[in-house]
VOGU-3710 file (C-alpha; in Angstrom, 3 decimals, decimal comma):
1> xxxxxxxxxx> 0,000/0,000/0,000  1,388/2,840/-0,947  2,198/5,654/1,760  0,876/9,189/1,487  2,961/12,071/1,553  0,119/14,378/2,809  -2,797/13,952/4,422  -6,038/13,948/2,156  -7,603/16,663/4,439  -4,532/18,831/3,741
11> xxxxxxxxxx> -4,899/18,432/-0,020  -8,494/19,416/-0,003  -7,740/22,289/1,659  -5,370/22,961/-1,079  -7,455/22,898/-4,228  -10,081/24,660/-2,516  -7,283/27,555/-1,527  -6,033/27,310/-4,906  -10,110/27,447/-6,512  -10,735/30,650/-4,319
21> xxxxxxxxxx> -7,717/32,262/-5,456  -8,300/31,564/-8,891  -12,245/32,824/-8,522  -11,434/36,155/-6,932  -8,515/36,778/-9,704  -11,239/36,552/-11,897  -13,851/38,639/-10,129  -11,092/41,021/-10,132  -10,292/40,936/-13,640  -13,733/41,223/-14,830
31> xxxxxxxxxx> -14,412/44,002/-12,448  -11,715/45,748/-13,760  -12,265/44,969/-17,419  -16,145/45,968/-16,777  -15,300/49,438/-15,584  -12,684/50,226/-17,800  -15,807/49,121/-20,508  -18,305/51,555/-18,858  -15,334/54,055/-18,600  -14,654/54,301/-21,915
41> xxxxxxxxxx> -17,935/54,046/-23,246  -19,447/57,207/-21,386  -16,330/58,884/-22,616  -17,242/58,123/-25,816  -20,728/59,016/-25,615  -19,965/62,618/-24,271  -16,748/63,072/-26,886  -19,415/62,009/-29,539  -22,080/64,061/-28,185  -20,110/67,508/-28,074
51> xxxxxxxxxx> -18,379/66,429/-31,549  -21,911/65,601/-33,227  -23,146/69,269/-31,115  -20,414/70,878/-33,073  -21,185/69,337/-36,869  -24,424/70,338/-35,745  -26,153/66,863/-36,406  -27,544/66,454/-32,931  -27,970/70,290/-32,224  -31,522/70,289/-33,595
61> xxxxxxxxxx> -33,827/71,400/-30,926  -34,528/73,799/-28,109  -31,329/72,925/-25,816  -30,362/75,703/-23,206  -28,102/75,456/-20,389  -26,847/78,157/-18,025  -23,187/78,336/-16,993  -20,036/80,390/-16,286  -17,337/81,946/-19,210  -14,937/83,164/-16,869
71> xxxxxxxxxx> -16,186/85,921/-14,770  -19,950/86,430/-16,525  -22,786/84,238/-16,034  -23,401/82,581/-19,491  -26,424/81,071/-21,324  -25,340/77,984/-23,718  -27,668/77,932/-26,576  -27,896/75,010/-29,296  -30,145/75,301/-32,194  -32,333/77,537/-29,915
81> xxxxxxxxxx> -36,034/76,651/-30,638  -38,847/76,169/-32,759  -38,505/78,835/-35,329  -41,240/81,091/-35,317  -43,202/81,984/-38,635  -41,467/84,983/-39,639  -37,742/83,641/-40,596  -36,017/86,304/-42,730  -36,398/84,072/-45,806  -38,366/84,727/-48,469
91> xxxxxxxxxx> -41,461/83,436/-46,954  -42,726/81,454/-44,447  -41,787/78,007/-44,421  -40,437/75,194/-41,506  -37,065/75,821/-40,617  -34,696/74,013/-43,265  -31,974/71,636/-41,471  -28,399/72,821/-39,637  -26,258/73,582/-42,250  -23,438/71,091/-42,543
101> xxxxxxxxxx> -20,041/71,847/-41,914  -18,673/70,990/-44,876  -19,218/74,764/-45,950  -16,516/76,229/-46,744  -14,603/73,449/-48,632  -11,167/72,632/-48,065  -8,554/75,332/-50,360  -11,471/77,941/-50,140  -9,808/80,806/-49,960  -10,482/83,804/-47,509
111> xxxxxxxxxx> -11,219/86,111/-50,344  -13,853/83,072/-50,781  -14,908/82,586/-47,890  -15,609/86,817/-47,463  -17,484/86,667/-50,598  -19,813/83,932/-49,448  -20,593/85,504/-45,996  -21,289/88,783/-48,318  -23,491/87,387/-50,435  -24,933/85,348/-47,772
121> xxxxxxxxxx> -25,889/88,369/-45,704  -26,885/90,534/-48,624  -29,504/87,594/-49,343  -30,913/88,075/-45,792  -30,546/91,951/-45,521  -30,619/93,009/-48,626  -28,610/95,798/-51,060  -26,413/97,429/-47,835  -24,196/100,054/-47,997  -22,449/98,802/-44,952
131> xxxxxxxxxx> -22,483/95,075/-45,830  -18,524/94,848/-46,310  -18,071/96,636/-42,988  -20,203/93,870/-41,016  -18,425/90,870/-42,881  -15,324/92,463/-41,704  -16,499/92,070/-38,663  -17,826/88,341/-38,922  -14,171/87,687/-39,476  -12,864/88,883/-36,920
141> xxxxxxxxxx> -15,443/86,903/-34,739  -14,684/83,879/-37,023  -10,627/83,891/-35,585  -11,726/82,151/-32,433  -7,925/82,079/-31,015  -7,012/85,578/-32,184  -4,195/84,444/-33,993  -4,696/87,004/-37,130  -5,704/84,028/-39,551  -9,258/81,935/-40,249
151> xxxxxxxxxx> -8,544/78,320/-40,333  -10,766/75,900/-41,803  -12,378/74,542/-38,586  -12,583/78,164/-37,916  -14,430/79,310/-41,118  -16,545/76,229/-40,873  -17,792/76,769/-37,427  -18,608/80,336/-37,987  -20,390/79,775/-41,460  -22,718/77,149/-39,866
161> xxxxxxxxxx> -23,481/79,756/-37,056  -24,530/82,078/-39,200  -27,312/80,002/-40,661  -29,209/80,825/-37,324  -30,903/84,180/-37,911  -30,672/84,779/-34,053  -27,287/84,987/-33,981  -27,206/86,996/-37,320  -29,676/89,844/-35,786  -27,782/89,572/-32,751
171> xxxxxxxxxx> -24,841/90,446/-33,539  -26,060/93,467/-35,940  -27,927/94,692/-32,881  -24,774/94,210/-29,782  -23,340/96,697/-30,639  -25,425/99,187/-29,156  -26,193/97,253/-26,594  -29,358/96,045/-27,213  -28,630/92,428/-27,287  -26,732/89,798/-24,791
181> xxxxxxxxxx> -22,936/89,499/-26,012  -21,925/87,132/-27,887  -18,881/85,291/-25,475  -18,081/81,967/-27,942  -19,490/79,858/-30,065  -18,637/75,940/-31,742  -20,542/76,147/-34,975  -24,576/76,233/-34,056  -23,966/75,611/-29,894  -22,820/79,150/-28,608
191> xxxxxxxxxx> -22,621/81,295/-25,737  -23,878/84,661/-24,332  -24,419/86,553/-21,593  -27,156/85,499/-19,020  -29,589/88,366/-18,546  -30,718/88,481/-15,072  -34,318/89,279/-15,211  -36,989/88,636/-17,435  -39,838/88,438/-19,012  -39,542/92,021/-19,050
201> xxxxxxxxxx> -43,394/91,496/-17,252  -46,086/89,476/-16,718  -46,075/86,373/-14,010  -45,998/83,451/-16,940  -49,102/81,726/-15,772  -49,516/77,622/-16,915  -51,729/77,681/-20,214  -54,779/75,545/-18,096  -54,656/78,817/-15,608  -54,043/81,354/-18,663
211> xxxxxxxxxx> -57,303/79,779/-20,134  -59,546/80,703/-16,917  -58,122/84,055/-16,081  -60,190/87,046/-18,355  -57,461/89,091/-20,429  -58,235/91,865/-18,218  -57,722/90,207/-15,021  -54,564/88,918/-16,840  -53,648/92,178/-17,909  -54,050/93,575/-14,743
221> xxxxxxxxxx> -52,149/90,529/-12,491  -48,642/90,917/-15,132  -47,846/94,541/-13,838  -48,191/93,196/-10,114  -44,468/92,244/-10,124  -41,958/94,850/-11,578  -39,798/97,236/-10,800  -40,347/100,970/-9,346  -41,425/103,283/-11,601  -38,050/105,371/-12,518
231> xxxxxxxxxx> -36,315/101,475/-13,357  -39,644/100,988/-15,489  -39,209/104,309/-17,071  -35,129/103,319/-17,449  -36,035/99,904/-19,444  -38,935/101,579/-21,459  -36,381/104,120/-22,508  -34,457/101,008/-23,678  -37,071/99,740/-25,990  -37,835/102,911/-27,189
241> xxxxxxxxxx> -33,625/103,378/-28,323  -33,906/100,032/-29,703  -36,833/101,251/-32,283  -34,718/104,269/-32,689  -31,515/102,487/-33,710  -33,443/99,518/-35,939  -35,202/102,709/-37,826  -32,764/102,936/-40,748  -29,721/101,628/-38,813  -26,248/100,511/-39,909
251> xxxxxxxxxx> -27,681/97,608/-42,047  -31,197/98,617/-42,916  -34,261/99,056/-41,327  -36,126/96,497/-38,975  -39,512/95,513/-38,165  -40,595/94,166/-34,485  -42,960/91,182/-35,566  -43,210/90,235/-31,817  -43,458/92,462/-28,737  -44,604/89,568/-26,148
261> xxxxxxxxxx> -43,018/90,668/-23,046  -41,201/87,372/-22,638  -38,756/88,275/-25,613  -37,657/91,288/-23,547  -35,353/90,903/-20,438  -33,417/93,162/-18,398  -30,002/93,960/-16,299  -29,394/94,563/-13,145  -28,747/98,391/-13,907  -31,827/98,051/-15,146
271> xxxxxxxxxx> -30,866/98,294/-19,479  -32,862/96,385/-21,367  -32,261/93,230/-23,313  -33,896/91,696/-26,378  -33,136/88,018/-25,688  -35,210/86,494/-28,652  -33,791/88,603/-31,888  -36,169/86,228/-34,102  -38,924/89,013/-33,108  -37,146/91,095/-35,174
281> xxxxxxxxxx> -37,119/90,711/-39,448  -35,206/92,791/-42,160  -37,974/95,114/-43,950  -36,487/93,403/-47,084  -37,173/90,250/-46,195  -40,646/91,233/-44,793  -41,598/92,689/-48,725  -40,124/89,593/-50,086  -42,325/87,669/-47,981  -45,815/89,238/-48,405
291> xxxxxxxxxx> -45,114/89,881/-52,147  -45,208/86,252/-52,204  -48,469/85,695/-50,263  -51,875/85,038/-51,749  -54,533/86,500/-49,972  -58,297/86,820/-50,010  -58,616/89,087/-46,747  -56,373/91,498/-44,926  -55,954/88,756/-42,240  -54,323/86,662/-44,462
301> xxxxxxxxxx> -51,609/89,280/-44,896  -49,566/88,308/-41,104  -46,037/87,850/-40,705  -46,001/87,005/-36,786  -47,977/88,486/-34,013  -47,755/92,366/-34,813  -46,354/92,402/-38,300  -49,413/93,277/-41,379  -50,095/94,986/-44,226  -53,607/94,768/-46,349
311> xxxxxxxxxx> -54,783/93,055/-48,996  -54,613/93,985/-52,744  -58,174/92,416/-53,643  -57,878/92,879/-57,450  -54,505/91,510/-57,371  -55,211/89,092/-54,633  -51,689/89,818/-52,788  -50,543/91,355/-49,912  -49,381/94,611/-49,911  -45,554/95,275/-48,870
321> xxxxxxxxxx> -46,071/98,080/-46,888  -46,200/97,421/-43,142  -49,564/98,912/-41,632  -48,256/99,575/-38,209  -44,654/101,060/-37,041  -42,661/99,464/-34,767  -43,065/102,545/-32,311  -47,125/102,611/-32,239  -46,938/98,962/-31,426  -44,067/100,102/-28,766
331> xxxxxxxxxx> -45,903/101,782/-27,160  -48,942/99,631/-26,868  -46,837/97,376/-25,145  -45,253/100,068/-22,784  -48,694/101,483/-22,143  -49,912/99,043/-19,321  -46,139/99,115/-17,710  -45,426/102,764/-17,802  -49,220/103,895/-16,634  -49,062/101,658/-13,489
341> xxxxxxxxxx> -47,827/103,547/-10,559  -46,510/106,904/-12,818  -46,364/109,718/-10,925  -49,546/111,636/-10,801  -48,286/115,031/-12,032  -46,977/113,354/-14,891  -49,832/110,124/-15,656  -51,894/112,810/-18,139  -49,268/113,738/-19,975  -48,042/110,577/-20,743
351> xxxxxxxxxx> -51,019/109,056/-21,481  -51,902/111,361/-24,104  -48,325/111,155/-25,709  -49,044/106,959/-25,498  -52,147/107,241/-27,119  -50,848/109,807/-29,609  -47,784/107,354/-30,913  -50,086/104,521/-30,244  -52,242/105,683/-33,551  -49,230/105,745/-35,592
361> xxxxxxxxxx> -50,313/104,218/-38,807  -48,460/103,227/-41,876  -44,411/102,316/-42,792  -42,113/105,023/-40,849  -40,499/105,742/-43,776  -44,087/107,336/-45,069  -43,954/109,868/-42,005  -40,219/110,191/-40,565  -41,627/113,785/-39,351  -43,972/112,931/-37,350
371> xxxxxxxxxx> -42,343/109,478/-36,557  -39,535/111,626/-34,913  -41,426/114,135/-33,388  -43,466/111,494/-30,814  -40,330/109,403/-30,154  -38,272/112,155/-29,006  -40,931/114,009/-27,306  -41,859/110,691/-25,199  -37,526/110,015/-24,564  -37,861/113,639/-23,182
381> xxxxxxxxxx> -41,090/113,240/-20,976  -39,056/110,454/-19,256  -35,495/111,413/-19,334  -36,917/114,669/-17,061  -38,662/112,295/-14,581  -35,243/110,367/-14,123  -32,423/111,975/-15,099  -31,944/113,221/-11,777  -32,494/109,717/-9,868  -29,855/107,100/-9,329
391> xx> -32,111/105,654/-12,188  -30,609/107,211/-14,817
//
């Protein structure tokens, strides 16, 4: 019989230390391998979702985030919205998909590149005098690291940004300070300043409550939370500069096709902001637009909320010539905000002069007289209630 050079208890105990070795190697292992797997595939997922935001394949609805660019508060925007009716092309249709960004090709030159963002904007605007001096300008927004020179990448990203007509009318209107800066942008997905407070009124009641309350009531309840009356007379002066300046500006004259407070926002020095420029359309693009409309009524003849003109009933098309200007339907949406809680000495005064520009009828360009004659007189009937306030 042969003898045993361990016992058989020992050698159980053996394997088994040797199996449970062997098992937790392998738990190990497979831990390891499994979250180096999930590692690496949420990497990917975010590297391929901020890649596919910048070629502007994902970046197709209403995505807005709010975040810091160095020392200002920020608002990221991506393909901001469902575009309202009144685009600036040539009439109304759904808006058309982000533009690749293939556009420009590779060995387009910048003289290229300039001529395409000319002839892009003078298809939007218009014939410009002061076209070539805004494209300059694109350009230098286009160098994103300030080096002197727009690459490729560069020209790309900035060509697909300019397909949103937001961005386009925002950066016409910055300048004066009528818009949120522009801080960066990746090709559609872009950055600007965060405007502290808005709607510029109203307390945005759900749609089952909005249904229930009467328009007066409702009317009534959206003055209930603004500012004193010198701010409100600051950020009405605001809108009222902001018809001013779009009134034969720079790059051609503007309609306001919106007024709803909630496209209107202000700072905390109380300047205010328009934070939705699709409101606002090129008069160009507005007579390209109804000249293409076939009507049978003068309701039929509506480019957004506050934008008409009448209709030609022997020719059966709308007339190009907007029916209301932009400072009549100013003031009808100052007229609630500035009236509640004016000073008394000065409430019949300025309701008369509201009334009076409120009854504005026909294209500005018809009666620049009288046009300028009510907006001054109404700057000055508020600039002498504040200009000596902390206000001003």
């Amino acid at each position: 019989m042969a003898r045993r050079l361990f016992p058989r208890a020992w050698i159980n105990k053996s394997f088994y230390f040797q199996a449970r070795i062997s098992f937790v190697r392998v738990k190990y292992l497979f831990l390891t391998w499994l979250t180096v797997f999930v590692g690496g595939w949420v990497i990917y997922v975010q590297y391929s979702n901020y890649t596919e935001l910048c070629r502007g394949h994902e970046c197709k609805n209403s995505i807005v985030y709010t975040g810091g660019w160095g020392d200002v508060d920020g608002v990221i925007r991506c393909r901001v919205g469902e575009v309202l009716h009144y685009e600036l092309g040539e009439e109304p249709e759904p808006r058309r998909e982000a533009a690749v960004f293939d556009k420009p090709t590779r060995g387009t030159s910048v003289k290229k590149f300039r001529e395409m963002v000319f002839n892009h904007f003078k298809s939007k605007l218009g014939e410009q005098a002061n076209l070539a001096s805004l494209v300059t300008k694109i350009l230098t927004v286009a160098d994103g690291n300030k080096d002197g020179h727009v690459s490729l990448p560069e020209a790309r990203s900035a060509w697909a940004l300019l397909q949103l007509d937001e961005v386009l009318l925002g950066l016409l209107l910055q300048d004066r300070g009528h818009t949120p800066r522009l801080l960066g942008f990746c090709g559609d997905l872009y950055v600007t300043e965060r405007v502290p407070y808005g709607p510029l009124y109203g307390l945005g009641l759900p749609w089952p409550l909005e249904a229930w309350v009467p328009s007066e009531a409702r009317r009534s309840m959206d003055q209930w939370f603004t500012p004193s009356w010198p701010r409100k007379a600051k950020i009405s002066m605001g809108l009222l500069e902001l018809v001013e300046d779009i009134f034969h500006g720079n790059y051609g004259s503007f309609l306001m096709c919106d007024l709803s407070a909630n496209h209107f926002g202000y700072t905390d020095r109380h300047d205010l902001r328009l934070t939705d420029p699709r409101a606002i359309v090129s008069e160009d693009a507005f007579r390209r637009t109804m000249r293409a409309l076939h009507c049978e009524k003068d309701d039929d003849c509506v480019l957004g909320p506050d934008c008409r003109t009448s209709c030609d009933m022997a020719q059966k098309r709308c007339r190009e010539e907007v029916t209301q200007p932009n400072l009549a339907k100013a003031c009808g949406a100052l007229r609630d905000y500035l009236l509640r809680g004016a000073p008394s000495e000065l409430r019949e005064e300025l309701e008369r002069q509201l009334y009076a520009c409120m009854a504005l009828r026909g294209s500005a360009g018809q009666m620049d007289m009288e046009h300028s004659l009510i907006l001054n007189n109404l700057k000055a009937l508020l600039w002498r209630q504040i200009s000596h306030t902390k206000d001003s």
